[in-house]
Backbone as CSV, one residue per row, in Angstrom:
resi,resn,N_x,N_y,N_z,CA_x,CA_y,CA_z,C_x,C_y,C_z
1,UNK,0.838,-1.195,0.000,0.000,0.000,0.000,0.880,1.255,0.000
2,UNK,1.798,1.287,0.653,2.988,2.273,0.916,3.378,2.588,-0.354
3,UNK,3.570,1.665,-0.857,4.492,1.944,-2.554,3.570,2.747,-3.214
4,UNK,2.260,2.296,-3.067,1.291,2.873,-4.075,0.946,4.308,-3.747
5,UNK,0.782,4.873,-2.438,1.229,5.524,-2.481,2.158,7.187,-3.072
6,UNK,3.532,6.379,-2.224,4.479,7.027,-3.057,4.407,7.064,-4.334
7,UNK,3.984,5.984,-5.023,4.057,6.213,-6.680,2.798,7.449,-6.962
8,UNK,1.694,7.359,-5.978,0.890,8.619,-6.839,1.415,9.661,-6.501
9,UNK,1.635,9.983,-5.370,2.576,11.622,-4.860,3.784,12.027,-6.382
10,UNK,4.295,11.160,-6.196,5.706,11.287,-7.188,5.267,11.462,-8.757
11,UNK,3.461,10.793,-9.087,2.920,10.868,-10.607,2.182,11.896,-10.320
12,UNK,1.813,12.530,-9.173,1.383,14.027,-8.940,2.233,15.116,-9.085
13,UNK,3.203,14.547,-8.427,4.386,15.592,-8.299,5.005,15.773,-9.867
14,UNK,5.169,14.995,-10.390,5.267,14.982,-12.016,4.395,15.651,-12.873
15,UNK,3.610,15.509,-12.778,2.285,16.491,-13.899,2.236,17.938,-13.538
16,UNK,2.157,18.343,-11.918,2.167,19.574,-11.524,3.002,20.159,-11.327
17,UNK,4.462,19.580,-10.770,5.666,20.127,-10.362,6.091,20.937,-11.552
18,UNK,6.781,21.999,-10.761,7.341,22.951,-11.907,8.418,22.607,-12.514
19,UNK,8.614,23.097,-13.516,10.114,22.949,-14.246,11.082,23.459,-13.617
20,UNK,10.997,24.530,-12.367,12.263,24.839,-11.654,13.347,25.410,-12.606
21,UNK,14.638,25.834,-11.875,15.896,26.314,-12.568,16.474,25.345,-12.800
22,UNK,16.963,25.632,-14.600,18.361,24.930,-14.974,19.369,25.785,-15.266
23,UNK,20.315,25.117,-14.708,21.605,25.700,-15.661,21.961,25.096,-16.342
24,UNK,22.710,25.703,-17.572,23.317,25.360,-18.828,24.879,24.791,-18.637
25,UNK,25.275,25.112,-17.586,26.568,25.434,-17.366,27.647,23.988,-16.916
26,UNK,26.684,22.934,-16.674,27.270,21.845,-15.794,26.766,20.728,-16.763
27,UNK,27.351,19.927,-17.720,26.822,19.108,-18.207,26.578,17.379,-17.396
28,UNK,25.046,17.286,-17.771,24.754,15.951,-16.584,23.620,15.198,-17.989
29,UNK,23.812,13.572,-17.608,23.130,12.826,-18.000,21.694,12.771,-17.942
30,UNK,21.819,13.251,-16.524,20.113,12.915,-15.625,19.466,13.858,-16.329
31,UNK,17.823,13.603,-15.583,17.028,14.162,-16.223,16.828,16.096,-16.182
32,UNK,16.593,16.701,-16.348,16.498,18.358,-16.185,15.822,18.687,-15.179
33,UNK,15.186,17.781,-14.629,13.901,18.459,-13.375,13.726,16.874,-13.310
34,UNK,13.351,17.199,-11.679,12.852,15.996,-10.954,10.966,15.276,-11.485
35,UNK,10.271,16.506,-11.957,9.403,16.240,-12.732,9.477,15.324,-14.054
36,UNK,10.367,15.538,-14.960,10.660,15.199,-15.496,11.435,13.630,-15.637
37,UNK,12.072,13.349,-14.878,12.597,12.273,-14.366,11.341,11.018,-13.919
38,UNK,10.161,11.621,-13.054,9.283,10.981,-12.138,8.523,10.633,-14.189
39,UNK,8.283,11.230,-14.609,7.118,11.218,-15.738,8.248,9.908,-16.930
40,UNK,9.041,10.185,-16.844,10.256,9.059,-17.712,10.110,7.690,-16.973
41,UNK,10.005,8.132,-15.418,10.273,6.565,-15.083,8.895,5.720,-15.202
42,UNK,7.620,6.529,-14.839,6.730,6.191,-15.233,5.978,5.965,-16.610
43,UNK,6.975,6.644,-17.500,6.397,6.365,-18.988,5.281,7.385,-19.320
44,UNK,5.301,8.753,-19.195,4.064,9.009,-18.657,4.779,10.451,-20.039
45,UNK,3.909,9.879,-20.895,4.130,11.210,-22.172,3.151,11.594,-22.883
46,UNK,3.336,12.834,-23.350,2.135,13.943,-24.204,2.076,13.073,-25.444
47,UNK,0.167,12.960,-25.836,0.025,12.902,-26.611,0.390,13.287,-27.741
48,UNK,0.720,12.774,-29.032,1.205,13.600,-29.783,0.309,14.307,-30.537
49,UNK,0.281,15.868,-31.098,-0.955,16.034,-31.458,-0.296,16.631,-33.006
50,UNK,-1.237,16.376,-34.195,-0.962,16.287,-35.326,-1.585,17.161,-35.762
51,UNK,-0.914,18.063,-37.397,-1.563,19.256,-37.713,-2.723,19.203,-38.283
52,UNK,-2.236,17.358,-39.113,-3.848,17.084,-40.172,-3.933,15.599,-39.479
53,UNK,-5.144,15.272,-39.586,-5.544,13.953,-38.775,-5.084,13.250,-39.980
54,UNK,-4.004,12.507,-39.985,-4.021,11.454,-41.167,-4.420,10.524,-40.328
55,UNK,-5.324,9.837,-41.686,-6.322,8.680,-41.684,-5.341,6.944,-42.107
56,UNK,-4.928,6.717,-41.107,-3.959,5.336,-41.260,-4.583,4.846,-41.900
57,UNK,-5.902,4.590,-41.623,-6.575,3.568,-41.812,-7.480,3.588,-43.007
58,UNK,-7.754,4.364,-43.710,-8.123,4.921,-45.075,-6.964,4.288,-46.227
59,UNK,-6.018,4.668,-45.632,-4.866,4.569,-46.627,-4.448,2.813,-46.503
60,UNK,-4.857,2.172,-45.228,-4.295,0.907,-45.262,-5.672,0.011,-46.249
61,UNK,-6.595,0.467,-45.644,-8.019,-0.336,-46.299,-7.679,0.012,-47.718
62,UNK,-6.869,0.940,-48.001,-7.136,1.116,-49.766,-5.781,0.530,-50.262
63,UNK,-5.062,-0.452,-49.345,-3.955,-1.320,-49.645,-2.925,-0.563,-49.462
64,UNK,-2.161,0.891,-49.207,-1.198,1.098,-48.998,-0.323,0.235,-47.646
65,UNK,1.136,0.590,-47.838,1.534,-0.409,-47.129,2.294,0.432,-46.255
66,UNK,2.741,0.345,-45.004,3.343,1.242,-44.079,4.992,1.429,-44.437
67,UNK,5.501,0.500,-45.829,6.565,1.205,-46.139,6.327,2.097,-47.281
68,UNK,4.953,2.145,-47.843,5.136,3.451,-48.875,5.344,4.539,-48.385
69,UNK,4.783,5.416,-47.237,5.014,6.342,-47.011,6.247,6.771,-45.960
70,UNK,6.780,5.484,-45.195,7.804,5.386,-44.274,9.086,4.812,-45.050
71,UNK,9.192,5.335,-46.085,10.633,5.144,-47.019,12.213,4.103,-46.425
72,UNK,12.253,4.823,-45.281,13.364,4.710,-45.179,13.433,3.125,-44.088
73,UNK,12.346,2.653,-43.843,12.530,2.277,-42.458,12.646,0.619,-43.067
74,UNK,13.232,0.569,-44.252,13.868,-0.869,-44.621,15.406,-0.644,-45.001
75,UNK,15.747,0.609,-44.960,17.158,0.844,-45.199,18.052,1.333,-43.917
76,UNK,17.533,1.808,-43.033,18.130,2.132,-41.864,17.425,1.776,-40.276
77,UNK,17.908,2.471,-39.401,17.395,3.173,-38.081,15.932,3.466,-37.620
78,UNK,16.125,4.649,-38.347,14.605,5.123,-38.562,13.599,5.315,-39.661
79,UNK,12.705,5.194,-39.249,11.828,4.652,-39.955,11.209,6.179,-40.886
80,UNK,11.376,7.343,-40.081,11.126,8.606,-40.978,9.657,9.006,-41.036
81,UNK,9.493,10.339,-41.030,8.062,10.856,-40.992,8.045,11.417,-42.319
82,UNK,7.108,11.099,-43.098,7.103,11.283,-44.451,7.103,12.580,-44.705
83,UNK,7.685,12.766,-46.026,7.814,14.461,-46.376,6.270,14.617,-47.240
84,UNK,6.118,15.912,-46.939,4.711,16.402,-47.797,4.907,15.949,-49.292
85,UNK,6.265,15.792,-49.797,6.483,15.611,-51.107,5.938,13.689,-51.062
86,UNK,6.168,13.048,-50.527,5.664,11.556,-50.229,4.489,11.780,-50.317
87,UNK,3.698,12.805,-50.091,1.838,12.732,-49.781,1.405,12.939,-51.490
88,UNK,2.175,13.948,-51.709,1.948,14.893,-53.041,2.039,13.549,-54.186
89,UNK,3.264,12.311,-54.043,3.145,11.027,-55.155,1.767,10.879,-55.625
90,UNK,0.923,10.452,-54.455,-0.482,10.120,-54.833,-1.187,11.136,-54.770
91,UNK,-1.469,12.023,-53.704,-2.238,13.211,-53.585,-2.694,14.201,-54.937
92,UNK,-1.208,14.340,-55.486,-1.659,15.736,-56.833,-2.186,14.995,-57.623
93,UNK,-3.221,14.137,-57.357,-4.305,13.300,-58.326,-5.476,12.950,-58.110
94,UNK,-5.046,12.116,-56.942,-5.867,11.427,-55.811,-7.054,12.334,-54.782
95,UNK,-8.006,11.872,-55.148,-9.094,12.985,-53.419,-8.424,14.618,-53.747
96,UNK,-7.973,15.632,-54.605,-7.559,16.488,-54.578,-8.748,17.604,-53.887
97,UNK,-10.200,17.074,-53.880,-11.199,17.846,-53.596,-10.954,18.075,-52.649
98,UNK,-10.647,16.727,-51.617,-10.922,16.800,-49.910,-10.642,17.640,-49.246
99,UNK,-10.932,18.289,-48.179,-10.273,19.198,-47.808,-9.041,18.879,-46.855
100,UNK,-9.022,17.672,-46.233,-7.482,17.023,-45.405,-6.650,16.778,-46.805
101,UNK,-6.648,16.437,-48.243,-5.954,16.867,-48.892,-5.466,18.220,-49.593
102,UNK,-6.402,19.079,-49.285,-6.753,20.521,-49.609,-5.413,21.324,-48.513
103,UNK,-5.502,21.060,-47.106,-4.365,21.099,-46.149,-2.805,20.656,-47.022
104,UNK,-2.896,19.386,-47.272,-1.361,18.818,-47.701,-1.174,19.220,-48.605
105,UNK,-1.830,19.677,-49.885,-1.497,20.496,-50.694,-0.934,22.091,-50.797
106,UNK,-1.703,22.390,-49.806,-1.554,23.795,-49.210,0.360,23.883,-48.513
107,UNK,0.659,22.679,-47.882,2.215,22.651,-47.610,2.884,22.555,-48.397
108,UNK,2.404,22.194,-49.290,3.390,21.667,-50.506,3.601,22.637,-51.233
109,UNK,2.340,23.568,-51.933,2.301,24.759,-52.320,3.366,25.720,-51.395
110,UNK,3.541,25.930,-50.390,4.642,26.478,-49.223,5.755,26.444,-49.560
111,UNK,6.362,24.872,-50.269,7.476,24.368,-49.960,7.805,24.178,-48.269
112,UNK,7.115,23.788,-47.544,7.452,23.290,-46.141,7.069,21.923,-45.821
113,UNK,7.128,21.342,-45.256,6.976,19.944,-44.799,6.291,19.889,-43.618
114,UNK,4.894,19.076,-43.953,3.920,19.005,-42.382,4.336,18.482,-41.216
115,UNK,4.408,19.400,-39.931,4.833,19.032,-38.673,4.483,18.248,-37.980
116,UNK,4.794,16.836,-38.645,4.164,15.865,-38.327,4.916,15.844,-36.290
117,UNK,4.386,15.058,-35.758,4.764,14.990,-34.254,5.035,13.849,-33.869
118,UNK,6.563,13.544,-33.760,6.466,11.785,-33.357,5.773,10.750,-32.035
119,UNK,5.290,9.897,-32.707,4.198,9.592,-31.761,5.282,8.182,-30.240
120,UNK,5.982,7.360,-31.489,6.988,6.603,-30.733,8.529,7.494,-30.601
121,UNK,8.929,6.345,-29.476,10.649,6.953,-29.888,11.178,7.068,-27.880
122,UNK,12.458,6.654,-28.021,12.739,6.492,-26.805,13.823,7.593,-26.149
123,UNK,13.326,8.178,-25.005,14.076,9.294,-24.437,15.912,9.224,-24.551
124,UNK,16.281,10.071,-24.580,18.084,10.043,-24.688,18.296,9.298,-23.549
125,UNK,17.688,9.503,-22.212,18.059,9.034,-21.091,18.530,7.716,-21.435
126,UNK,17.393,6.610,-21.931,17.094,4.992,-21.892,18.199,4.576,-22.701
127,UNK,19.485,5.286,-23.465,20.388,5.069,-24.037,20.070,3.724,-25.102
128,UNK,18.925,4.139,-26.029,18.573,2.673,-26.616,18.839,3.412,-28.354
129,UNK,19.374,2.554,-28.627,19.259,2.536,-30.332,19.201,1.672,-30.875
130,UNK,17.603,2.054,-31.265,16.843,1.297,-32.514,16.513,1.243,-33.397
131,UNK,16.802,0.118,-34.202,16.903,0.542,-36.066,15.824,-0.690,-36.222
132,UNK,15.369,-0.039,-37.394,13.851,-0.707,-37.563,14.260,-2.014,-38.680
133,UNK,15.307,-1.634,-39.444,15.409,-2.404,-40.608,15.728,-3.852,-40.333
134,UNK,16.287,-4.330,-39.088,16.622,-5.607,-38.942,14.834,-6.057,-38.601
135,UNK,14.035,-5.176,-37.793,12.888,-5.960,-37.222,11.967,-6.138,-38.889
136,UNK,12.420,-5.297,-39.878,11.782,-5.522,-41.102,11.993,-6.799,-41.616
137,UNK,13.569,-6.898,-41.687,14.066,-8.282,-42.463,13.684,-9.204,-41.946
138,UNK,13.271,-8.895,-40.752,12.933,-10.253,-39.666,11.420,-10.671,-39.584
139,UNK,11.055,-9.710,-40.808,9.519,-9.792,-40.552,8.766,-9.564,-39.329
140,UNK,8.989,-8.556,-38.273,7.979,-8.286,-37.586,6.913,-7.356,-38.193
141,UNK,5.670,-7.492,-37.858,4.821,-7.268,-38.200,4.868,-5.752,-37.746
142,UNK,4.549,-4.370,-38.350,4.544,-3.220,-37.751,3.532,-2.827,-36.550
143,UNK,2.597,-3.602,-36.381,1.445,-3.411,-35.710,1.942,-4.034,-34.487
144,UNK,3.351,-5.063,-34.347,3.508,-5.422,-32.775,3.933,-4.378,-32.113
145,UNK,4.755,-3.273,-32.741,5.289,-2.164,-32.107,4.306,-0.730,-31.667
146,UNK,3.675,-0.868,-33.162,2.220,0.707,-33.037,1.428,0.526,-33.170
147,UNK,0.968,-1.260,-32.446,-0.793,-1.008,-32.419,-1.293,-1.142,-34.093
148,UNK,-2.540,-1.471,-33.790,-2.992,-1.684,-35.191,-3.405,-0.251,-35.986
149,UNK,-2.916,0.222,-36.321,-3.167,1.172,-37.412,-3.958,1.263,-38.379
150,UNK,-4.780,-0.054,-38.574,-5.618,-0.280,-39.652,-7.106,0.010,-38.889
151,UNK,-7.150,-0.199,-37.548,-8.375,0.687,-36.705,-7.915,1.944,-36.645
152,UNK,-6.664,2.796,-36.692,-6.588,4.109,-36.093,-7.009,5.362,-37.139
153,UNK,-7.314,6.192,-36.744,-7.463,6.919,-38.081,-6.015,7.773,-37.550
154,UNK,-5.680,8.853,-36.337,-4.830,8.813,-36.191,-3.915,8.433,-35.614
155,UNK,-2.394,8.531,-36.057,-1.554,7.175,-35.141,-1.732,7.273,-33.511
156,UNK,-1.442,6.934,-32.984,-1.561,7.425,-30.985,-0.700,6.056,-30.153
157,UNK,0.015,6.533,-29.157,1.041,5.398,-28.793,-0.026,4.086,-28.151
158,UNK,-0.344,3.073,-28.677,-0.995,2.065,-27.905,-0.190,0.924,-27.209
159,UNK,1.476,1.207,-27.606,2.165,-0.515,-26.561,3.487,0.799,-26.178
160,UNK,3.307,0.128,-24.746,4.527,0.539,-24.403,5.823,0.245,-24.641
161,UNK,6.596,1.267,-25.120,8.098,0.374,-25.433,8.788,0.505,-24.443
162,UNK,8.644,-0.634,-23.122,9.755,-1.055,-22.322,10.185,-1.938,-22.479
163,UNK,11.438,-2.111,-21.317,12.535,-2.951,-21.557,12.037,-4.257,-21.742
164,UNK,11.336,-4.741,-20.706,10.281,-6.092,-20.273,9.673,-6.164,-21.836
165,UNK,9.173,-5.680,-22.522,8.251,-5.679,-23.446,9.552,-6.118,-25.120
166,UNK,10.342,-4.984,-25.409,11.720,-5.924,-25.895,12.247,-6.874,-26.155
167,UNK,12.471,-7.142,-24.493,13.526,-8.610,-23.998,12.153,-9.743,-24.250
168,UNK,10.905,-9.631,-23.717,10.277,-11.332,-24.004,9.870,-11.393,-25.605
169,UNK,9.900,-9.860,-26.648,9.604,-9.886,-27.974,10.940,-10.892,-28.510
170,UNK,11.728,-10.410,-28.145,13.365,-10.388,-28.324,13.552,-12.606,-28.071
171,UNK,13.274,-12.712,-27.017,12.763,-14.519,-26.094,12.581,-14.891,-27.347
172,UNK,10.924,-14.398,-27.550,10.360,-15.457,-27.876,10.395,-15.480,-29.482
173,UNK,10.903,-14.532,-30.552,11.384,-14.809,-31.420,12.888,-14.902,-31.799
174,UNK,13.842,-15.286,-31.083,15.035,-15.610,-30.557,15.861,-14.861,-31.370
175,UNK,15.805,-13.783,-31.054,16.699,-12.641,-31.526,17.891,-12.612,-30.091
176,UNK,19.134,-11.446,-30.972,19.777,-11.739,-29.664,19.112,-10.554,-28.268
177,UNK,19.805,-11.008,-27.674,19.262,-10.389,-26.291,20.064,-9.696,-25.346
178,UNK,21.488,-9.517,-25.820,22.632,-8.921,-24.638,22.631,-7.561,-24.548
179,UNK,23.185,-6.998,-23.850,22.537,-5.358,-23.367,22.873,-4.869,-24.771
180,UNK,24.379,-4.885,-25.250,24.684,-4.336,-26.578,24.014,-3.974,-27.614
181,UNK,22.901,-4.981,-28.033,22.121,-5.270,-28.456,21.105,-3.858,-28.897
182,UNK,20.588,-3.629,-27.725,20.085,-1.811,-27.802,20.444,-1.062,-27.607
183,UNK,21.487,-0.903,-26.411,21.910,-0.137,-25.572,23.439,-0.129,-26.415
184,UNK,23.677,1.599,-26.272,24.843,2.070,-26.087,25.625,2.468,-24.545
């Protein structure tokens, strides 16, 4: 009961606590504020909020595949937030009426690229680097990592990426498993 507790004070103290003073001056690993720290250990992060609701699930029902618009994420690391110029392939044809294409056109017309907001991705703290392209070759399915996307219209974090969650993915399709592995 004690623990539980402490854990709500400390997930209180996290949401409300102030950001307090930093200095610039002393370089440290840890977190910037004790708020900050309490909300990391708990996993406890802002929705991401997006400029245009893309519709995952529009685009998957009409057979696109999560590497058309995520280019990169069979050649490297990361997997990449698509450039407005990626929307514009199909778009300057496609639904041009709509008005959520009426938006992506409108960036493109700009020359700027929509601020898209990353929805996954692991704090500097957790010292993890992860490259997507081996879990490609390996055939994991994208939906073990972000949830099914083919219900979402927009993306939103549905699995937590902890360590526990990793290491028994990691088990039970017998990938390796030594700290190296993610961790720098």
């Amino acid at each position: 009961m004690r623990q539980w507790v402490v854990a709500a004070v400390a997930l209180l103290a996290a949401a409300c606590g102030s950001q307090g003073q930093v200095s610039d001056e002393v370089f440290t690993p840890a977190h910037r504020t004790m708020s900050a720290a309490v909300r990391d250990y708990f996993n406890v992060r802002p929705a991401a909020q997006q400029p245009i609701p893309f519709p995952h699930k529009t685009h998957l029902a009409k057979g696109a595949e999560c590497t058309d618009c995520h280019e990169t994420v069979e050649k490297g690391p990361v997997a990449g937030i698509p450039s407005v110029k990626t929307c514009m392939v199909c778009h300057s044809q496609i639904a041009t009426s709509k008005p959520l294409i009426k938006e992506v056109t409108s960036y493109s017309e700009k020359g700027i690229d929509i601020p898209w907001q990353r929805v996954y991705g692991f704090s500097q703290e957790a010292h993890v680097r992860f490259n997507h392209a081996p879990h490609i070759r390996a055939k994991v399915d994208c939906a073990t990592c972000h949830g099914d996307l083919k219900q979402m219209t927009v993306a939103e974090r549905k699995v937590d990426h902890t360590m526990r969650f990793c290491v028994n993915c990691h088990r039970q399709n017998h990938a390796p498993n030594d700290c190296l592995t993610c961790h720098f």
